[in-house]
C-alpha positions in Angstrom: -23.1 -2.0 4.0 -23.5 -0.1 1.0 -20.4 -1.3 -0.8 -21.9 -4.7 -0.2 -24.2 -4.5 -2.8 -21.6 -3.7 -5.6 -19.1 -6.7 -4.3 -21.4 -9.1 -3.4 -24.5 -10.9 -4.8 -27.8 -10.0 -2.8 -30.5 -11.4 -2.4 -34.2 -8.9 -1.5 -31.9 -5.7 -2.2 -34.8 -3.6 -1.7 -34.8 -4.6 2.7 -31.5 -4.4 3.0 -31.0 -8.0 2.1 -28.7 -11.2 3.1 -26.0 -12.4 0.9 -26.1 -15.4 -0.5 -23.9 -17.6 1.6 -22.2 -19.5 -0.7 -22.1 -17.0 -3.4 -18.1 -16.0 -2.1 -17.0 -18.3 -0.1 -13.5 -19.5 0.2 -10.3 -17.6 0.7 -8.2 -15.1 -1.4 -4.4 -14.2 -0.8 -3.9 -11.1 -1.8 -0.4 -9.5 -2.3 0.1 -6.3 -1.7 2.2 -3.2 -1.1 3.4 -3.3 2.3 2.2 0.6 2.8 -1.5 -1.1 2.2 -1.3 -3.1 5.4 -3.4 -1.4 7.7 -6.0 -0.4 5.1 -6.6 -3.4 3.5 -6.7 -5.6 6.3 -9.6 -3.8 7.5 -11.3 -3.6 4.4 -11.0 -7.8 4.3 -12.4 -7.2 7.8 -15.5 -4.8 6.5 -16.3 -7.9 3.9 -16.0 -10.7 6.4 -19.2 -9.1 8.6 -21.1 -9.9 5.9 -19.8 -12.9 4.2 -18.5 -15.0 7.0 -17.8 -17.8 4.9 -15.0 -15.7 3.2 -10.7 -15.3 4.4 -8.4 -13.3 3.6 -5.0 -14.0 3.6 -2.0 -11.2 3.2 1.2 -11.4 2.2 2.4 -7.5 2.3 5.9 -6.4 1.0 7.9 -4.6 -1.6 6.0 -4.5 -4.7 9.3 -5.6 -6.8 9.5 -8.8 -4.6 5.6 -9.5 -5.2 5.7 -8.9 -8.8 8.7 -11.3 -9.0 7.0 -13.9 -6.6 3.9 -13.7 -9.0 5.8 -14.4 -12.0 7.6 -17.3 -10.3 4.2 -19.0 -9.6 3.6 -18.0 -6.2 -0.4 -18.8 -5.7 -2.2 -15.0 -5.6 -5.7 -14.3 -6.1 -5.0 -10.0 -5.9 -2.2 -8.2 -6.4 -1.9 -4.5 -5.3 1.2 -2.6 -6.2 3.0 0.8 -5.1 3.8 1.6 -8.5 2.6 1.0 -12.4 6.2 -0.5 -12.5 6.0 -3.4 -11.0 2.5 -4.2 -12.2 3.6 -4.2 -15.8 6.1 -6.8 -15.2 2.9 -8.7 -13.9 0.8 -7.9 -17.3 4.1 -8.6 -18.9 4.2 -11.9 -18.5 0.5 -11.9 -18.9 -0.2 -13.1 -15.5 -3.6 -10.5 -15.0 -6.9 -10.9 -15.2 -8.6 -8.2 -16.5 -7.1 -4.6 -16.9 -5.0 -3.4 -13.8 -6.4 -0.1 -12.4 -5.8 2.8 -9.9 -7.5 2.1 -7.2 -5.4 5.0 -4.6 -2.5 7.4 -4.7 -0.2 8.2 -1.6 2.4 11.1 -0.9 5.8 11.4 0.5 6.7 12.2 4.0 10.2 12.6 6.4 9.3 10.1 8.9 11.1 11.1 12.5 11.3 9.9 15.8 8.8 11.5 18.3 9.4 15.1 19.3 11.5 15.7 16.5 14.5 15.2 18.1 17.2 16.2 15.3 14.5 19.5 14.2 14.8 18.1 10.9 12.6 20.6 8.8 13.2 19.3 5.1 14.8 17.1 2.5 18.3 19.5 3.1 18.6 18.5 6.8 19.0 15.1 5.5 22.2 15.5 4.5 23.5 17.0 7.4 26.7 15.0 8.7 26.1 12.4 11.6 22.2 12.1 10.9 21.3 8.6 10.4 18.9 8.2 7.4 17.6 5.4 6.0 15.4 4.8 2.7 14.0 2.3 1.3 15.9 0.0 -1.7 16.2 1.7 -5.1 13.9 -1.3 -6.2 10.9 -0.8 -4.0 9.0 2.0 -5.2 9.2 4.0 -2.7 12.6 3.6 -2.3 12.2 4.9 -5.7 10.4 7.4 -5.3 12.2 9.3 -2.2 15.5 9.2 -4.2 13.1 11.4 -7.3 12.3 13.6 -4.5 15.6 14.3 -3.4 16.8 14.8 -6.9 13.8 17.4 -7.3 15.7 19.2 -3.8 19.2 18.5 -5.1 20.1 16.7 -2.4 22.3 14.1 -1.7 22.0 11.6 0.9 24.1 8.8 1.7 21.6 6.5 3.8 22.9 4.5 6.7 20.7 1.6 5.2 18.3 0.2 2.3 15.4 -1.6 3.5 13.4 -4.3 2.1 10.1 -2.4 2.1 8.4 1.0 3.5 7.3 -0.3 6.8 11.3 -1.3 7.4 11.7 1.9 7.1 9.5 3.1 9.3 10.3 0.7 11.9 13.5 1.7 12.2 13.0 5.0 12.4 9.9 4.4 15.1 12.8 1.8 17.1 15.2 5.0 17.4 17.4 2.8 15.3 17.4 6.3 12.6 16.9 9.4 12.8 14.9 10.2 9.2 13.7 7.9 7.0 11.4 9.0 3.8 8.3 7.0 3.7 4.7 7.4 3.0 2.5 9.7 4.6 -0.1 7.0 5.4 3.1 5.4 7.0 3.6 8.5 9.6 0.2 7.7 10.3 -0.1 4.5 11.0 2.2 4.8 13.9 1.1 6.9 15.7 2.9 9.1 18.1 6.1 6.9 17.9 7.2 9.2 14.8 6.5 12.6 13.6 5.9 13.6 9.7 7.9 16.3 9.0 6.1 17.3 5.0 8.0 18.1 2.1 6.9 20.4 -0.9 4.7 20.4 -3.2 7.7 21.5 -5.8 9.7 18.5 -4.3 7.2 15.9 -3.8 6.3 12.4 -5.3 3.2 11.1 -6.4 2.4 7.4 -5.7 -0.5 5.7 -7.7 -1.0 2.4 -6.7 -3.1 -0.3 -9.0 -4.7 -3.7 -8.6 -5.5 -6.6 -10.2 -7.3 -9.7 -10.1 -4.2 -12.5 -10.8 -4.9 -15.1 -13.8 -4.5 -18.0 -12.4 -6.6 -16.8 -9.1 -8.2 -20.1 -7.3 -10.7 -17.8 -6.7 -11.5 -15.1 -9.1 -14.7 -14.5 -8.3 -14.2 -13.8 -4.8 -10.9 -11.8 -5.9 -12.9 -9.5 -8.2 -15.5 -8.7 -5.3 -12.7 -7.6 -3.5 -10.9 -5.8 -6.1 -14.6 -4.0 -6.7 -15.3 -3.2 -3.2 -11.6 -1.3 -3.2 -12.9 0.9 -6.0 -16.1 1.3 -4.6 -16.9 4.6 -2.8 -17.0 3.1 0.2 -13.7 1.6 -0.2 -12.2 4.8 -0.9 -13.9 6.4 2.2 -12.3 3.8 4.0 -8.9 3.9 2.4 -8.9 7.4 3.1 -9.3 6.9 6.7 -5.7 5.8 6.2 -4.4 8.5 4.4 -5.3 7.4 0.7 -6.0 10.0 -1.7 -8.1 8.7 -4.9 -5.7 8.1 -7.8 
């Protein structure tokens, strides 16, 4: 793999090569954005072919709770947030290793139950009486961000619920437990033809730029910063835009 060679250490680069086998091994928990799931998963996958002696553990939710499980010592190696928020609570408390960056951006979407049931067409249908809307909290980020969207629309909503994360969201919605929920548009995708993305406008939309860093007090920084690397790699973006991902 091409990204390989920026990630990893390799050894006769110019026939393809092997990596050197005990150049990353180990394990690396990386906290991130519940959005990321899918992507980065599969990207922890893509490294693994070629560095079996590597794992990658996940622990995906809100970015708020992350940040605030960092600062109380939880044991990270990565941490990949929805927001530049929530990562400066991490640099804050000087818990980062290196400068955080923008590794992807994401866009807002009406999440709906297959078919469209309700033939919700925009952020003003959401306030129609009886529709059962959910968002995510006003601490997650996007829970943040879909209440600046609504603003922008000058609409008010009343949701049925606040969820923990994004994916909560989404769940719900893709359960038939709601009938709208405002998530991500790499969200929508991800479950496939359970729900239906119903776009909102340019005029009205939200921006989400998501950035990374390698924790201080990783156990395995190395390891950490060749995944970090391979993220912000071009083949990491061609692979987190598989998902959805825009580059930041």
């Amino acid at each position: 793999m091409k990204a390989l060679a920026i990630a990893f250490v390799l050894v006769a680069a110019a026939c393809g090569g092997a990596i050197q086998p005990a150049a990353n091994a180990g394990s690396v928990t990386v906290f991130a954005a519940s959005s990321l799931t899918d992507a980065l998963k599969r990207a922890g996958d893509q490294l693994k072919l070629g560095n079996p002696g590597t794992d990658f553990v996940f622990n995906f939710g809100s970015s708020s709770t992350l940040a605030t499980q960092i600062i109380n010592g939880a044991p990270a190696d990565v941490f990949a947030s929805a927001d530049d928020v929530n990562m400066q609570k991490v640099v804050d408390a000087k818990l980062n290793d290196g400068t955080p960056a923008f590794f992807v951006a994401n866009r807002l979407q009406i999440a709906v139950g297959a078919g469209n049931p309700k033939q919700i067409a925009g952020l003003a249908d959401l306030a129609k009486p009886g529709l059962i809307v959910v968002l995510a909290g006003p601490t997650v980020p996007a829970g943040r961000y879909a209440l600046e969207a609504l603003g922008k629309a000058s609409v008010t909503v009343q949701p049925a619920s606040q969820e923990v994360d994004v994916r909560a969201v989404l769940n719900k919605v893709a359960l038939g437990e709601a009938d709208a929920g405002i998530v991500y548009v790499t969200d929508v995708k991800s479950a496939g033809p359970r729900v239906v993305g119903v776009d909102i406008p340019e005029q009205h939309q939200v921006i989400a730029r998501y950035s990374i860093a390698v924790v201080k007090e990783s156990r395995n920084p190395r390891l950490a910063k060749a995944y970090v690397d391979y993220l912000l790699s071009d083949e990491g973006q061609r692979l987190l835009a598989e998902f959805g991902f825009s580059r930041p």
